[in-house]
ZAMARGU-4260 file (C-alpha; in steps of 0.2 Angstrom, whole numbers, plus 5000, padded with zeros to 4 digits):
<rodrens>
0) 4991/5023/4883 | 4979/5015/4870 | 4961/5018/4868 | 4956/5000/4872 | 4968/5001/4891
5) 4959/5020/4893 | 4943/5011/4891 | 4947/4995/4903 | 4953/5008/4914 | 4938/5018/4914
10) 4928/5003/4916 | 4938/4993/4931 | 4937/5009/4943 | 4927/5023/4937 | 4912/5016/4927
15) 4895/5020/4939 | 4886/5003/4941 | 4868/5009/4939 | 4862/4997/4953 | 4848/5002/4968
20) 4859/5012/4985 | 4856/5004/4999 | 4857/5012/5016 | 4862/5004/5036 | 4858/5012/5051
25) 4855/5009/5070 | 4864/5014/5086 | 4880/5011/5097 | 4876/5007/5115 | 4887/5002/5128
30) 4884/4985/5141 | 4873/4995/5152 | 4860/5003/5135 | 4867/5020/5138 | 4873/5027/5118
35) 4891/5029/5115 | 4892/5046/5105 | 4904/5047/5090 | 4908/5029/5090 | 4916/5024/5073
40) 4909/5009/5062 | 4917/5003/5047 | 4915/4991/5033 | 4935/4986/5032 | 4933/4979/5016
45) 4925/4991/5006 | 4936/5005/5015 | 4920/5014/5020 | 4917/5020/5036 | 4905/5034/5046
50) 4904/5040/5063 | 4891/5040/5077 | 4883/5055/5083 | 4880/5060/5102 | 4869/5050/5102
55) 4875/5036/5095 | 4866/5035/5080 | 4875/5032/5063 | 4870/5029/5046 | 4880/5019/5032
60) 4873/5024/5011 | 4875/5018/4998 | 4880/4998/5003 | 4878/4985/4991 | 4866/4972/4993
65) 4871/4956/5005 | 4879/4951/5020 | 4893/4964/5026 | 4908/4962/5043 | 4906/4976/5052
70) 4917/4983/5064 | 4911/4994/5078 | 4924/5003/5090 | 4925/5017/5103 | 4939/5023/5114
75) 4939/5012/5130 | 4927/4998/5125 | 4932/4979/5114 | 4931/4982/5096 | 4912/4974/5091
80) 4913/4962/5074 | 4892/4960/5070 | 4886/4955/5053 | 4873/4964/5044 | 4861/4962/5029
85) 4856/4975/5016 | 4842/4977/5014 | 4835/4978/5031 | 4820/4983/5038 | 4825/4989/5055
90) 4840/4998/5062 | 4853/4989/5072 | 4858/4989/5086 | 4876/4986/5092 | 4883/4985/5109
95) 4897/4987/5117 | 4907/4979/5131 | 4922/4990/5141 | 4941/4989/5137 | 4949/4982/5121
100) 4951/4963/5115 | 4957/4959/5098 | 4954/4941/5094 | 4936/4946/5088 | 4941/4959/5077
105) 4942/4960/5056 | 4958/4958/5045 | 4961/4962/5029 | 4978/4956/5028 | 4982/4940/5022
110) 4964/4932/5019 | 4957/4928/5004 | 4941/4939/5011 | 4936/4949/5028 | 4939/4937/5043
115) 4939/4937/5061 | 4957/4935/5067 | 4954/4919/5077 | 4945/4911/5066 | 4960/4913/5051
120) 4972/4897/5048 | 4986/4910/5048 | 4994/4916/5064 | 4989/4936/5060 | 4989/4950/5072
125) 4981/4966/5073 | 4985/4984/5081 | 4973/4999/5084 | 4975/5016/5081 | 4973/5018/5098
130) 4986/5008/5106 | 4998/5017/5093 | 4994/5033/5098 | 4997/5030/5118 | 5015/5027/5112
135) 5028/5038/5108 | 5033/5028/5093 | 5050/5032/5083 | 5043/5026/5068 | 5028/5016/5060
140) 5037/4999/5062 | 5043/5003/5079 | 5025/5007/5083 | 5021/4989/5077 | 5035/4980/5086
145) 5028/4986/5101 | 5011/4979/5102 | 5015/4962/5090 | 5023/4947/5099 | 5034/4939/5086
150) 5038/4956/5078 | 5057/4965/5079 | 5065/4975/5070 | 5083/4979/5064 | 5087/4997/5068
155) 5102/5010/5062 | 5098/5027/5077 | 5078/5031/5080 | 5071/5035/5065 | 5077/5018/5053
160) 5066/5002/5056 | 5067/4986/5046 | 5051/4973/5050 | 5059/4955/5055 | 5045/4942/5058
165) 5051/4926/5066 | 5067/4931/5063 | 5066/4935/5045 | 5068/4952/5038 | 5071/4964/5022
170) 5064/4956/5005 | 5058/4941/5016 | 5045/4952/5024 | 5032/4962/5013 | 5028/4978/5019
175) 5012/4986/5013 | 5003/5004/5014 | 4984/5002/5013 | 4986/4985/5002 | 5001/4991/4991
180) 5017/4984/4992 | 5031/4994/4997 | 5045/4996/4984 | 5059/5005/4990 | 5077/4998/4988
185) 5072/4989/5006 | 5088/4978/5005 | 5097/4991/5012 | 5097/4996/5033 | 5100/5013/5033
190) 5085/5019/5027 | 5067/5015/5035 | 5048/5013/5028 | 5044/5026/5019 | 5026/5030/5027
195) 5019/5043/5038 | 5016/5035/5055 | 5003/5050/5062 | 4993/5044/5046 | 4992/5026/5052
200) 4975/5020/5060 | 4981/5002/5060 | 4994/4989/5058 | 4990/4971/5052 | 5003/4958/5054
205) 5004/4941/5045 | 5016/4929/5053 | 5019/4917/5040 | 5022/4913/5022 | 5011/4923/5013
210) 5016/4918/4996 | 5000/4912/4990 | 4992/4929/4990 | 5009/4942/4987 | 5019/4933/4978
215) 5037/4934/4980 | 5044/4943/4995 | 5033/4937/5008 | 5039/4920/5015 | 5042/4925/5031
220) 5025/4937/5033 | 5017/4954/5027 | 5015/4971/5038 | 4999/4980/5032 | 4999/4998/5036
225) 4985/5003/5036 | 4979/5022/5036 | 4962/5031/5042 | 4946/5031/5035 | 4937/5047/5032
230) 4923/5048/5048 | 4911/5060/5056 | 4895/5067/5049 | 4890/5071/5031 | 4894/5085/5025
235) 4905/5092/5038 | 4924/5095/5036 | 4933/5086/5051 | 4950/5082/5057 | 4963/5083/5070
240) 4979/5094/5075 | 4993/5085/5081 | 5009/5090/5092 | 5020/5081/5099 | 5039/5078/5108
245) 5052/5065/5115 | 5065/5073/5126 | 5078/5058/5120 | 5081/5067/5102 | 5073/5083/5103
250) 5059/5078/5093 | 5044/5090/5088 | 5032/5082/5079 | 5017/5091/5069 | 5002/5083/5059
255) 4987/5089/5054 | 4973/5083/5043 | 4957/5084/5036 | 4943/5074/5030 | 4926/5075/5021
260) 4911/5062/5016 | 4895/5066/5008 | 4882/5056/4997 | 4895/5042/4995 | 4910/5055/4990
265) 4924/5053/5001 | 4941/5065/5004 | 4955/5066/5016 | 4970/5075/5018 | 4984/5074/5031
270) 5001/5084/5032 | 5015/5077/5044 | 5031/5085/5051 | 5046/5078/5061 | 5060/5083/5066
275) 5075/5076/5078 | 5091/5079/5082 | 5105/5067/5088 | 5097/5055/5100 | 5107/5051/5118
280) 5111/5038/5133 | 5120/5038/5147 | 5135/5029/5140 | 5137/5039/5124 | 5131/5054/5128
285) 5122/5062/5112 | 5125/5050/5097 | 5133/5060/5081 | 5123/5060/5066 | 5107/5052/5071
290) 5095/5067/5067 | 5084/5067/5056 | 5070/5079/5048 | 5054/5072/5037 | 5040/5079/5028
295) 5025/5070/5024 | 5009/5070/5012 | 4995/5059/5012 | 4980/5065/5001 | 4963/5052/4997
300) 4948/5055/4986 | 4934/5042/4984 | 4917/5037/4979 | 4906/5024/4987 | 4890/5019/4979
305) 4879/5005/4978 | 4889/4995/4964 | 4904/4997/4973 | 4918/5011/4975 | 4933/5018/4968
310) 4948/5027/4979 | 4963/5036/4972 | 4977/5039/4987 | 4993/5051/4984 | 5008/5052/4996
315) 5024/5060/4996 | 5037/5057/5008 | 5054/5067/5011 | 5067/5061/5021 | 5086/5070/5028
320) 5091/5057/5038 | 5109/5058/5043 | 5122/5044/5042 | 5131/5038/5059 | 5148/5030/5058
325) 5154/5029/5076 | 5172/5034/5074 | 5177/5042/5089 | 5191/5048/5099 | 5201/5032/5107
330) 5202/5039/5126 | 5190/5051/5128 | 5177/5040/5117 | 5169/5057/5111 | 5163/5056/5093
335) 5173/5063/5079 | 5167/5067/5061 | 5174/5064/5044 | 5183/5077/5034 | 5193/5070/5021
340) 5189/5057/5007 | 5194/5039/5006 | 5216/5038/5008 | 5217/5054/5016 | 5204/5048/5030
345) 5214/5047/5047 | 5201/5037/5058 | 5211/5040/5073 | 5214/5056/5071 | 5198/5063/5064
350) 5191/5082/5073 | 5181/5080/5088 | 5161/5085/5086 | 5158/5099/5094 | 5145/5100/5110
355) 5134/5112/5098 | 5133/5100/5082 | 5128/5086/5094 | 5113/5096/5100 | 5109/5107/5085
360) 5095/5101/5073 | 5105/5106/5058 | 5107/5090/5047 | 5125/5087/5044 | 5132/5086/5028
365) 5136/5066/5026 | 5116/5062/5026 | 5106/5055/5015 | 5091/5059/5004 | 5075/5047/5001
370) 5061/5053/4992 | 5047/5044/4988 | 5029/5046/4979 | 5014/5035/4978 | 4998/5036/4966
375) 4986/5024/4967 | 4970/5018/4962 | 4959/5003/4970 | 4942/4999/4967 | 4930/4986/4973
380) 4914/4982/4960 | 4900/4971/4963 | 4897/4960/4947 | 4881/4950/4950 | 4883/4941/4966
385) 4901/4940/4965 | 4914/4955/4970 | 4928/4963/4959 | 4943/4971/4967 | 4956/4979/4961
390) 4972/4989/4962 | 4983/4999/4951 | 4997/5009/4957 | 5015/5017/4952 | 5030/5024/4964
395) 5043/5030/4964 | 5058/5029/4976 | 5074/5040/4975 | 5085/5036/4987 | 5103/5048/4989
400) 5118/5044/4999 | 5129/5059/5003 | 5145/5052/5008 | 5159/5063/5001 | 5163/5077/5014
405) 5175/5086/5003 | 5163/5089/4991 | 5146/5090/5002 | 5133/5090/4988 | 5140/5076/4978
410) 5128/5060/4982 | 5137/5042/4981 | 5123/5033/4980 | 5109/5040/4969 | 5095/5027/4964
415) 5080/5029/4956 | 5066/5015/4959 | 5050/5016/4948 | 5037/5002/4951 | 5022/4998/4943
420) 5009/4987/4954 | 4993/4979/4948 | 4981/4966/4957 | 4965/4959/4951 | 4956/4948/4963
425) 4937/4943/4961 | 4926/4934/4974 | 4914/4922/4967 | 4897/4920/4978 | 4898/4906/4990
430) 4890/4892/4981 | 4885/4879/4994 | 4898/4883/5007 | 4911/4884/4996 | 4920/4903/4994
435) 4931/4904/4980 | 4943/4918/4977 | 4952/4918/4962 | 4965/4933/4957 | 4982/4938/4950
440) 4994/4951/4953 | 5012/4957/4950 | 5023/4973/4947 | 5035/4979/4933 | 5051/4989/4941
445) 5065/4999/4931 | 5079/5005/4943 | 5093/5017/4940 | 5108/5025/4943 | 5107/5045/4942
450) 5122/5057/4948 | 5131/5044/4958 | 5148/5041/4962 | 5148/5022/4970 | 5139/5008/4962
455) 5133/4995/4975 | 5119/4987/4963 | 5117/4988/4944 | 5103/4996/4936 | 5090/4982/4930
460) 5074/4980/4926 | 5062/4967/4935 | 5045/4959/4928 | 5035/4950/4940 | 5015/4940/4940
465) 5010/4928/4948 | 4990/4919/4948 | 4982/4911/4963 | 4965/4902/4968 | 4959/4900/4986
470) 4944/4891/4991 | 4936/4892/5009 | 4924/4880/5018 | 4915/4878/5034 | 4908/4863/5041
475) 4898/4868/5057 | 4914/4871/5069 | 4926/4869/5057 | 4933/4881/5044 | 4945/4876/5030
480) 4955/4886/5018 | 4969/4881/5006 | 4975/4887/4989 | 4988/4886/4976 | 5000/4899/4966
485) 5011/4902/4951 | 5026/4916/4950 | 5036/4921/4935 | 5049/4934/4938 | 5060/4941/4926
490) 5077/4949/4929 | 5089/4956/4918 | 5103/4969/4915 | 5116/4976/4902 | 5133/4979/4902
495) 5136/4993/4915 | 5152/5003/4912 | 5163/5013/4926 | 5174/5026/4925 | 5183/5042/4933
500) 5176/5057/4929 | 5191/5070/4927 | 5178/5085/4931 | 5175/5078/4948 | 5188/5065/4952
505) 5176/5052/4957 | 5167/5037/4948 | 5152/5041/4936 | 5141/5030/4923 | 5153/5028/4907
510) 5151/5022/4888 | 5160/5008/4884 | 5171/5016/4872 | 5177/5027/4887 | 5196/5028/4891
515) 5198/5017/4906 | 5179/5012/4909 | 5176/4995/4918 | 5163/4982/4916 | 5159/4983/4931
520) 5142/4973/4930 | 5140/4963/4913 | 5125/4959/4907 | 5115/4947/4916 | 5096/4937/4911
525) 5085/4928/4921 | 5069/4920/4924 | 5063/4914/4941 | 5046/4902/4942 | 5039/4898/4960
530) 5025/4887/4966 | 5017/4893/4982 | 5001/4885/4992 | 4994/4883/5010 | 4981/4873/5019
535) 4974/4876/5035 | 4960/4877/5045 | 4952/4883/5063 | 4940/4871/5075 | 4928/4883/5086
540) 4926/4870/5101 | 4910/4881/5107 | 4912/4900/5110 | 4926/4902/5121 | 4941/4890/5113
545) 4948/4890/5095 | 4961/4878/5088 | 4967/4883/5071 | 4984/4875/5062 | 4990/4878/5043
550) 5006/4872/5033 | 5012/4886/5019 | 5024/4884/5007 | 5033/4903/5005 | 5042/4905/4988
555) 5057/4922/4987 | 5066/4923/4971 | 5083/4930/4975 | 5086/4950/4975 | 5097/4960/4962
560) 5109/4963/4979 | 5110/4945/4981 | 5115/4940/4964 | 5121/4957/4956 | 5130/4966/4970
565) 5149/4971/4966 | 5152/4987/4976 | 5153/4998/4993 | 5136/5002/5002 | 5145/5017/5009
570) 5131/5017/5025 | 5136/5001/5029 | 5155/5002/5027 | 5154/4985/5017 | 5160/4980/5001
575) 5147/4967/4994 | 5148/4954/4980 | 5133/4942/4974 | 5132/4926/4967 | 5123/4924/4949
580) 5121/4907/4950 | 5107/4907/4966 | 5092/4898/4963 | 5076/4904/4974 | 5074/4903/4990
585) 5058/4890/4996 | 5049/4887/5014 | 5038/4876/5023 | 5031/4882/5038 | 5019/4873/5051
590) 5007/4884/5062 | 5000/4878/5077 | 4986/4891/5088 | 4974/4888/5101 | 4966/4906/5107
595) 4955/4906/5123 | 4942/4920/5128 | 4930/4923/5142 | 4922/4940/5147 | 4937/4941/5158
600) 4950/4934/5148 | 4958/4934/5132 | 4974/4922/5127 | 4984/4916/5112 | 4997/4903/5110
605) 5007/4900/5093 | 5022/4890/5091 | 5028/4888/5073 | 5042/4877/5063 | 5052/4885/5048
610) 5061/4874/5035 | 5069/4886/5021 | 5078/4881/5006 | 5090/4890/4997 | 5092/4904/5010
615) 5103/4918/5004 | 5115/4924/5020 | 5132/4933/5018 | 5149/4927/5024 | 5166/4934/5022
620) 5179/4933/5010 | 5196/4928/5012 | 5213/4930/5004 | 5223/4915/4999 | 5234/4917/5015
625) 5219/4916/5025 | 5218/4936/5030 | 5201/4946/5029 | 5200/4954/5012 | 5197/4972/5013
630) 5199/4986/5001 | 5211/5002/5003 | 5202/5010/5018 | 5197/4994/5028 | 5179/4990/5021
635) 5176/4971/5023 | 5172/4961/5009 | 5156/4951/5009 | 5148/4937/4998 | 5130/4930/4998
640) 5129/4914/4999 | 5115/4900/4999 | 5112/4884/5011 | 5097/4876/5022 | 5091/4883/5037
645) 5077/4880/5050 | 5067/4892/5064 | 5057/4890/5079 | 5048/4895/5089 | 5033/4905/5095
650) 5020/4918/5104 | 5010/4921/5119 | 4997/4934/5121 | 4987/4936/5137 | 4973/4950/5141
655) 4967/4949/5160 | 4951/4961/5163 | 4943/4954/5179 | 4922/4959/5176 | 4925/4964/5192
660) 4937/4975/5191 | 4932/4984/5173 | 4943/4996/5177 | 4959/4986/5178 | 4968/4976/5164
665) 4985/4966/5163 | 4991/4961/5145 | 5008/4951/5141 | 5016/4946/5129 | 5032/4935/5125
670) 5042/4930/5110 | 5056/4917/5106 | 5063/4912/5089 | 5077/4902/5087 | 5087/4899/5068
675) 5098/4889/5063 | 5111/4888/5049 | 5109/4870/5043 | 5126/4874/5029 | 5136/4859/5032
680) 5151/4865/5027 | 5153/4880/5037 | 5150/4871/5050 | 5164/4857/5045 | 5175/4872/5044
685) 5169/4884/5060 | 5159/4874/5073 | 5148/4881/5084 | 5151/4898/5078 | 5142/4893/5063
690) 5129/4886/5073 | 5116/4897/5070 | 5110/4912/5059 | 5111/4931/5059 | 5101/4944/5064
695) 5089/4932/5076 | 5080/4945/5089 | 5084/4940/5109 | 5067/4932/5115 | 5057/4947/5123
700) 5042/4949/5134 | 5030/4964/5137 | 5018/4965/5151 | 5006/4982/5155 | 4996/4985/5167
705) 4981/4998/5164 | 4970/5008/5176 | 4954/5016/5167 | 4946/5030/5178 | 4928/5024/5178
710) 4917/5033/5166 | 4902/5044/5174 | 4890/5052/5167 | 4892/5072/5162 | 4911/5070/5167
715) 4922/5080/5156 | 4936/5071/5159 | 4935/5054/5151 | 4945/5039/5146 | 4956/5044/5158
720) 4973/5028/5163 | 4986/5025/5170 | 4998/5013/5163 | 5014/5003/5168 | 5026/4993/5155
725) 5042/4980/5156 | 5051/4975/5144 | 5059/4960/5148 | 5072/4956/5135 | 5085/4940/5137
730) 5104/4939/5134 | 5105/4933/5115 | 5118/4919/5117 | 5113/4909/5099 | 5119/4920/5088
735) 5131/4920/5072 | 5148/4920/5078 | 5157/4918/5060 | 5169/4928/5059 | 5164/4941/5071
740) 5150/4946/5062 | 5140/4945/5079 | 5139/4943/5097 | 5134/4941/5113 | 5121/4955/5120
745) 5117/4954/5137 | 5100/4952/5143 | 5091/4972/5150 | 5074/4977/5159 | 5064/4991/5151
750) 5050/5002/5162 | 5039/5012/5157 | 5025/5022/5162 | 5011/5035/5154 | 4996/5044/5160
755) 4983/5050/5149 | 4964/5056/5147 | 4952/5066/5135 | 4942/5081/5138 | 4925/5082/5130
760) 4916/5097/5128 | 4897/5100/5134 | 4890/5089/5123 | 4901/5074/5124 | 4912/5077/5107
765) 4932/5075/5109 | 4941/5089/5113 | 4959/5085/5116 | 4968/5070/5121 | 4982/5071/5131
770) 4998/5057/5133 | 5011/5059/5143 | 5025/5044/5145 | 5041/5040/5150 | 5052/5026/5141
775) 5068/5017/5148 | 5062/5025/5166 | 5077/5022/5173 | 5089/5027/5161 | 5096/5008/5157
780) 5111/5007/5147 | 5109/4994/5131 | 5111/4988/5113 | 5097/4978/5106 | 5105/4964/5097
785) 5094/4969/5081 | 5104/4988/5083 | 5116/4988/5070 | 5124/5004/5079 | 5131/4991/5091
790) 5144/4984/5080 | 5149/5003/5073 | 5166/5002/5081 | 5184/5005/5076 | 5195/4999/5092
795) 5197/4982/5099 | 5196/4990/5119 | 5188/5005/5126 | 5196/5013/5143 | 5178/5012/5148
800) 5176/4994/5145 | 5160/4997/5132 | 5160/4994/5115 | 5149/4999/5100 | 5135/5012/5101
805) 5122/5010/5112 | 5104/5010/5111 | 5092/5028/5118 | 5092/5030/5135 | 5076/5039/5146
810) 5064/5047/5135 | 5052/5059/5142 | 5037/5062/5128 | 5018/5072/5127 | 5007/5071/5112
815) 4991/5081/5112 | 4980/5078/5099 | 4964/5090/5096 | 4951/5083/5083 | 4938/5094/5075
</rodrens>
């Protein structure tokens, strides 16, 4: 690094703006005037954050001067949005009303600035900490889909979660931890996101193309995961111990961390455990190779002063996750494992797993490894009346496949993905009304083969900026936002050679001038330019009703897999080719909201319209006599191919909390989305069963109704419920028939229930929350039609009329959580 780049870097997120601290302070009460203790209260976009004290009482240093969002939350009661001005004179004073709503509360995600989610153009959604941790959650994503109408996920056993919004998934959805965009070979399905989801303290969910602040890679919406913010009073160390586990999979979960704040200096550290093994329902029984075992690291140091602040995060993330492949015996339909490699591979008459694999917490020996490590830097600076924020990060994502079991330690997939991430974005003072916000951003990637035997992808390298302006404007009732982009990214590749390796007997990396090498990726260049831009805008008719509608225009450039691919994805048992010519994929969606609230009630209703150019699907391949092409062992042959296609759809959210009955709640929520494929020749040459696209979730609904033990004074038993769930999910009858890629998936019913409460110590601090649930209560047979375990099948009838794997059955979980 030159001298001039250490100096810009020193300047952009370390250099101590020598401007006068200013401090905040007042108290949290509740409805009633009595002081919530330890209530938390947050500026979300300057990542700061303090607790209350037993009394109630909090102090927030070292803010800049100005107009800050605050948001103001405490177990039980609606999450508080006041604006305050520093300096000030007096404390304030912040009250609190029982049980949660969201509509009020701050985003970070997918505004050009802090804003309150109904007043946002953008259908966005928000989930609290809270509400994740009164689940027992498989995963992060899975954690999300629960709370987010509009949300899905495609899954491969418990523990692997891909994010679908509105029915569009992998490089079409940007997932992000604390702002940073996750880069992790996330075209693939066997692998999940790698973050720590004990760490979590919120999810914020965009539903819609957010090109014009990302880039590529979010034209169908962005998942923010966002993680804690260090809390409690100066100078004190603080924390929590976590335990928890699901009878479904066996899985014992430990986390603990820790975290630290005094005089505007900031730390946190928080170590995370989980391990499973196979996971079980009452058609299958236990489900071979669905263990898994994961060990993460999520470190944070940070200064917060007047002029701004600075804060570097570290993560590491390990993950032995095994690889299912349903083979299984034909009549007794009990699973049997793979011994030999490729020819010598009998499917039918494979060894039978033993009743001690399928319940031992060994991982077996066809896994995979994923490994992944973040650093990163952001930094928000106040330049005159104007604010700088910034991010730089790198990571790094290595990502083994062990498929060979005659030789057990030899990976066939072995990728190394190292991304560099920037982002700039400066926010000019409001100049009569009008809030400009001006940045750019980007990434450079380089990614790799290493010790590997199969070759799904080449090695490439990826370039990658993009510049973007929004302005926002209100006039009375009526806020308006649009903005425009720009993205250049650059793709390109060498020759990439094959060969055997006579020391092992499987395919390596080779020089050209190797006997026998094959090309089989040649060298490949290009640039991809899009133009991305939004317009919207939200009517407050008074204090109860908002109406809000926006038009986007998303912009995807096409991914390696889709334009390099020539090889197996071993997990997926498919052969994959991609198409060099493909141009990038373009949308236009239209948004349409109106969001309702009393002191009683709460609603939302969305209904959205998709248009996509250019959208990249795969289809498969044929021989010239019209037979499926397949290679020696029976992998299917798929290409990626490129046609028009439209979605529809919506949401509806609904939050009953009569004020006269403060102690009872009803939520629901419901979900539909329909796509179809508008490729008019596929639909010349298949009919109906190319009548509409893959992987679109089943519409779904969600009601839970809540009971909350009324809160008395001195009781040491406190935020004490009782809750009852159903998940209402339809039969899936528009789905992609080509070919048999899908099918039909009948429509199930879900319960659920969970009890739970928190004991406090004499003087009103936490002890120890307690959460007991129960999911699939009554031990429903099912396969989610987003479960790609449902199609793992390798005979056309089964003596018990079921085919494919099917999805958990009845889970019995406790988590207890003791914060210090």
């Amino acid at each position: 690094m030159s001298v001039k780049c250490l100096y810009l870097f020193v300047l952009l997120f370390v250099c101590p703006f020598a401007l006068r601290a200013q401090s905040l302070s007042g108290q949290v009460l509740d409805a009633a005037g009595r002081p919530l203790p330890f209530a938390s209260v947050a500026v979300p976009v300057l990542s700061r954050g303090a607790t209350a004290d037993e009394n109630g009482r909090f102090a927030l240093p070292n803010l800049p001067a100005g107009s800050h969002q605050l948001q103001v939350s405490a177990v039980g009661y609606a999450t508080a949005t006041p604006s305050a001005t520093v300096p000030t004179d007096k404390p304030l004073t912040i009250r609190l009303t029982a049980e949660g709503k969201t509509l009020s509360e701050v985003v970070v995600t997918g505004v050009s600035r802090g804003t309150e989610i109904r007043r946002s153009p953008v259908p966005i959604a928000a989930l609290s900490g809270r509400e994740i941790r009164l689940n027992a959650n498989a995963n992060a994503i899975d954690a999300a889909v629960r709370g987010i109408p509009g949300l899905s996920a495609v899954t491969t056993g418990p523990n692997v979660s891909k994010p679908f919004i509105r029915g569009l998934g992998y490089n079409r959805v940007l997932t992000m931890f604390n702002g940073l965009r996750q880069e992790g070979q996330q075209w693939g399905d066997e692998h999940g996101i790698e973050v720590d989801g004990y760490g979590v303290d919120r999810i914020e969910v965009v539903k819609g193309p957010a090109s014009l602040l990302y880039g590529s890679d979010a034209v169908a919406g962005v998942v923010n995961l966002l993680p804690a913010l260090p809390a409690g009073p100066a100078g004190q160390l603080h924390g929590e111990a976590l335990t928890e586990y699901q009878s479904v999979n066996g899985l014992i979960g430990n986390s603990l961390a820790f975290n630290y704040q005094k005089n505007g200096f900031q730390a946190s550290l928080r170590g995370s455990h989980r391990l499973a093994r196979d996971y079980q329902n009452p058609v299958d029984g236990r489900v071979y190779n669905t263990g898994f075992a994961e060990t993460q690291l999520t470190g944070m140091v940070g200064l917060a002063r007047a002029w701004g602040g600075v804060h570097l995060w570290l993560t590491s993330y390990d993950d032995r996750q095994e690889i299912p492949d349903g083979s299984r015996d034909s009549l007794s339909r009990r699973f049997t494992r793979q011994v030999f490699e490729a020819n010598r591979d009998d499917i039918g008459n494979r060894p039978l797993v033993s009743d001690d694999e399928l319940i031992s917490y060994r991982i077996a020996d066809l896994r995979q490894r994923i490994r992944h490590y973040r650093a990163f830097a952001t930094s928000e600076v106040k330049l005159g009346a104007g604010e700088l924020r910034l991010l730089l990060g790198v990571q790094q994502n290595h990502r083994q496949e062990f498929n060979h079991p005659t030789a057990t330690s030899q990976p066939g997939l072995d990728l190394q993905l190292t991304t560099v991430n920037y982002q700039a974005r400066y926010l000019l003072a409001a100049v009569r009304g009008y809030e400009l916000t001006v940045g750019a951003n980007g990434m450079s990637q380089a990614n790799q083969h290493l010790n590997a035997t199969d070759f799904a992808i080449p090695p490439y390298q990826l370039f990658d900026l993009g510049g973007f302006g929004v302005l926002k404007k209100t006039f009375g009732g009526l806020e308006l936002t649009g903005g425009l982009r720009y993205d250049v990214r650059r793709v390109r590749w060498d020759d990439f050679y094959v060969a055997p390796n006579p020391a092992t007997g499987f395919d390596a990396v080779a020089d050209p001038a190797t006997a026998g090498a094959d090309l089989q990726y040649p060298g490949f260049g290009r640039t991809y330019t899009g133009l991305s831009a939004s317009l919207g805008g939200s009517y407050a008719l008074g204090e109860r009703l908002v109406l809000r509608a926006n038009v986007a225009r998303g912009y995807r450039a096409p991914n390696v897999p889709e334009i390099g691919s020539n090889g197996l994805d071993p997990g997926a048992h498919i052969v994959y080719l991609g198409n060099r010519d493909f141009t990038p994929e373009f949308n236009v969606q239209e948004d349409l909201g109106i969001l309702y609230k009393t002191p009683g009630f709460e609603g939302s209703a969305e209904v959205f319209y998709n248009h996509v150019d250019n959208f990249i699907y795969q289809a498969r391949q044929y021989d010239a006599q019209g037979q499926p092409l397949r290679d020696a062992v029976g992998n299917s042959t798929y290409q990626f191919q490129q046609a028009a296609a439209s979605l529809y759809g919506g949401e509806i959210a609904l939050n009953f909390h009569p004020t006269a009955l403060p102690w009872a709640s009803l939520r629901t929520g419901a979900a539909l989305v329909i796509g179809l494929n508008e490729n008019a020749a596929l639909r010349e040459r298949v009919g109906d069963a190319g009548r509409y696209l893959p992987l679109i979730p089943a519409p779904t609904s969600r009601s839970e109704l809540r009971l909350v033990a009324p809160e008395r004074a001195g009781r040491r038993l406190t935020n004490s419920y009782f809750r009852f769930t159903v998940d209402v999910t339809a039969a899936q009858n528009r789905f992609y028939a080509v070919d048999g890629a899908e099918t039909r998936t009948p429509g199930y019913v879900l319960c659920g229930t969970g009890v739970g409460t928190t004991f406090r110590t004499k003087a009103g601090r936490e002890a120890m929350q307690l959460v007991l649930q129960a999911d699939n209560l009554f031990d429903v047979a099912y396969q989610a039609h987003l479960n790609r375990l449902k199609y793992f099948e390798y005979y056309r009838a089964s003596p018990t009329g079921r085919l494919g794997v099917f999805s958990p059955g009845r889970s019995l979980s406790a988590k207890v959580v003791v914060p210090f």
